[in-house]
N, C-alpha and C positions, 0 to 999 in steps of 0.2 A: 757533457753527456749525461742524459738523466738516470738516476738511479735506480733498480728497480726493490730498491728498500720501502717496506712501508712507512708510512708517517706515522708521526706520534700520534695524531686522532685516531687513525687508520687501529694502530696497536691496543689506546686505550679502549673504544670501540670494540675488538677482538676479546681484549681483557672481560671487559664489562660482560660481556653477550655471550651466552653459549651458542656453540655452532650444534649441540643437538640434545635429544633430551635429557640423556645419560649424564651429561658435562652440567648440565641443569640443575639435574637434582640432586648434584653437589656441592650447590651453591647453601650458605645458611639463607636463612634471613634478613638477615644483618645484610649481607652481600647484594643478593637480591636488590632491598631498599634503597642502599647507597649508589646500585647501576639507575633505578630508577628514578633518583633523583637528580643524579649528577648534572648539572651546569650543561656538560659539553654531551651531553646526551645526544647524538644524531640519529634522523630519522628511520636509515638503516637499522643501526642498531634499537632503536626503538620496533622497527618490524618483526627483529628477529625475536625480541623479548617476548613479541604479542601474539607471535604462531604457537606460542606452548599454551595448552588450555588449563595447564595445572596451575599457573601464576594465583599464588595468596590474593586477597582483594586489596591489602592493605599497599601492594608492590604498583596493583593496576592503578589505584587513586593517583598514588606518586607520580607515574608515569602522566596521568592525565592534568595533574599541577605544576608539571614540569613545564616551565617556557619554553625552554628551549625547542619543544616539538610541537608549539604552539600555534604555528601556521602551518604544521604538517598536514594534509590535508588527507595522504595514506596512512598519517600514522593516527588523527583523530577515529577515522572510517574503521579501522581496526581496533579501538578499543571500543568504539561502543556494539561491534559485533561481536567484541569478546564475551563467553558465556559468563563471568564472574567478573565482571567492571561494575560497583554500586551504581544504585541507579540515580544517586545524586550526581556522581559524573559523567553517567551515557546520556542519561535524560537532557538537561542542561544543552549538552555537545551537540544535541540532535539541529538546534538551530543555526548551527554556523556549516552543516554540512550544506552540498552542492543538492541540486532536484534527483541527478539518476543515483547521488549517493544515498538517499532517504528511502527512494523504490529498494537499492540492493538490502537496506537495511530492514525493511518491511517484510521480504521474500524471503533473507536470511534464516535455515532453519535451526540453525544453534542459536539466534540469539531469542531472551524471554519475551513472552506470549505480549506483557505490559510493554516493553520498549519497543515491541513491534506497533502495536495501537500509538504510543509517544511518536511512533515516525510517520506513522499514517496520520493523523492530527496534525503534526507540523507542516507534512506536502498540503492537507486540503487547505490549509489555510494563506497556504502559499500559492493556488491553482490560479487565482487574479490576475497575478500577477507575471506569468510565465508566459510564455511564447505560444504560436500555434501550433509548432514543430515541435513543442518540449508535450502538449497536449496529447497531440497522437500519440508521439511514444510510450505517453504514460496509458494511453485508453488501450495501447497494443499492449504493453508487457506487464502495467503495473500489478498488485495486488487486486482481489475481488474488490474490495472497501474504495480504493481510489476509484477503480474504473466504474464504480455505483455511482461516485460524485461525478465523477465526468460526463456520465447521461443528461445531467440538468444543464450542460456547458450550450451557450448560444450557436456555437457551430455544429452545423449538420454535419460534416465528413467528422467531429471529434466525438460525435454522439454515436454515427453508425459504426465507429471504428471501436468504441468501447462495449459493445454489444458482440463484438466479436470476441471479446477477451473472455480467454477459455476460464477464469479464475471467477469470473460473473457468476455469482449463484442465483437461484431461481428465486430466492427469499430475499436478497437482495434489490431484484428488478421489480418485484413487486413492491417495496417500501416504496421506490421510488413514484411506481404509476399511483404508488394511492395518497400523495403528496397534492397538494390544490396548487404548486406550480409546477408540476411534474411539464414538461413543456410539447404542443400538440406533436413537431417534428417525431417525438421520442415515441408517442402513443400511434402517429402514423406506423415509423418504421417499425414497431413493435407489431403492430396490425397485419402486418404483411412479412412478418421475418420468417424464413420457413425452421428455425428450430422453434424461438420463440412463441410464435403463434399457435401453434399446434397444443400446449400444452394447458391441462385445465384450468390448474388455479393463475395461471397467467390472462386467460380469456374472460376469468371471471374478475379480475384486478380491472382489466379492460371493461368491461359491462359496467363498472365502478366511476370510472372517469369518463368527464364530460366532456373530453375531446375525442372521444370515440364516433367513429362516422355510421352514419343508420345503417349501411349496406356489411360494414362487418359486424356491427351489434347484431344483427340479424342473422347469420353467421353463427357467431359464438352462442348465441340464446337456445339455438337451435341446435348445438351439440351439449347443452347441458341436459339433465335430468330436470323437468316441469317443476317438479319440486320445489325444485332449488330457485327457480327464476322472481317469485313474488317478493322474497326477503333480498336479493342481489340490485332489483332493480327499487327497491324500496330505500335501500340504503344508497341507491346511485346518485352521482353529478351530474348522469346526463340530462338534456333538455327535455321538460315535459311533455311534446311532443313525442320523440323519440321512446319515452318510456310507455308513454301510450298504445305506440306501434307496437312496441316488443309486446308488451299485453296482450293486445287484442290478436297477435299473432301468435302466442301462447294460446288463447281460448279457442283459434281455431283451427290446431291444429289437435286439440283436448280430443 
């Protein structure tokens, strides 16, 4: 008949870990240290260690040099979301995490401004290589910064679907169109997006790039101030042609 006694893991586990904060900050130092290093450290109790945001950094290092929670996969994700884990052991860790565990870590609003930019770096350099389905997800929920790179991605449904990602900023979408491989699909659907398109300095990014088609150049030229059109199309990519047109449709409309 099985017992319903705990195990000796089970206990030392119990021991090691506080069950809440008060029992916590009971603990010295010294105490702390030695749960966080221990051998037989399990991942549970490695979680429970990691919900307290008050943990010394000297306690989180340990935890994160500890083997033994070394294929932990919730218990890496939780320390380098922890807001006081050095940034030699979140930084480092960022690379063995999972794709939608670098998104959580990105959007994470406790964790620092720097390890959020370390997790964005590591996804875009990982975009290559991921899936078509791993794509969308990130064009749908990621950070603004991913779903920017995702505009230049060769598929059309992961271009139009990162245009919708509400975290897209407008200073963003513009870096992208005023890049020389910004790609025509992106500067199409941009041409025609009913938030996008509407908006100035997006129309004027568009009159910049030379994948823009004469019937929308004409269009935006035509909702700018005169002024502004000699230096816009001066500084453009588009086809001399094209820029000709805008001109002389500028002079007769003077």
């Amino acid at each position: 008949m099985a017992s319903d006694e705990p195990t000796m893991e089970q206990m030392a586990a119990d021991a090691m870990v506080p069950a809440s904060a008060e029992k916590l900050a009971k603990l010295s130092v010294d105490e702390l240290r030695a749960s966080a290093s221990d051998p037989s450290l399990t991942e549970d109790a490695a979680l429970r260690l990691l919900q307290h945001n008050d943990l010394p950094a000297e306690v989180l290092e340990r935890i994160g040099k500890n083997k033994a929670i070394a294929r932990s996969r919730k218990a890496k994700l939780a320390l380098v979301e922890h807001p006081r884990t050095p940034r030699h052991i979140s930084v480092p860790m960022l690379r063995s995490l999972f794709t939608f565990d670098l998104m959580r870590v990105a959007l994470a609003p406790v964790v620092p401004a720097d390890v959020k930019i370390a997790a964005e770096e590591t996804l875009i350099h990982r975009l290559e290589t991921i899936s078509s389905g791993e794509k969308l997800s990130l064009a749908r929920r990621a950070s603004g910064r991913i779903s920017a790179q995702l505009l230049l991605d060769t598929e059309a449904r992961v271009v139009s679907t990162a245009l919708e990602n509400s975290r897209l900023t407008e200073a963003a979408l513009i870096r992208v169109l005023m890049r020389g491989d910004a790609p025509a699909k992106l500067v199409e659907f941009v041409c025609h997006h009913a938030r996008w398109s509407v908006r100035r300095e997006i129309r004027i990014a568009l009159l910049r790039n030379g994948n823009t088609s004469l019937a929308r150049a004409l269009e935006f030229a035509r909702s700018l101030p005169a002024a502004l059109l000699p230096e816009i199309i001066d500084t453009s990519r588009l086809p001399a042609d094209i820029k000709a047109h805008l001109l002389r449709d500028m002079q007769a409309t003077e």
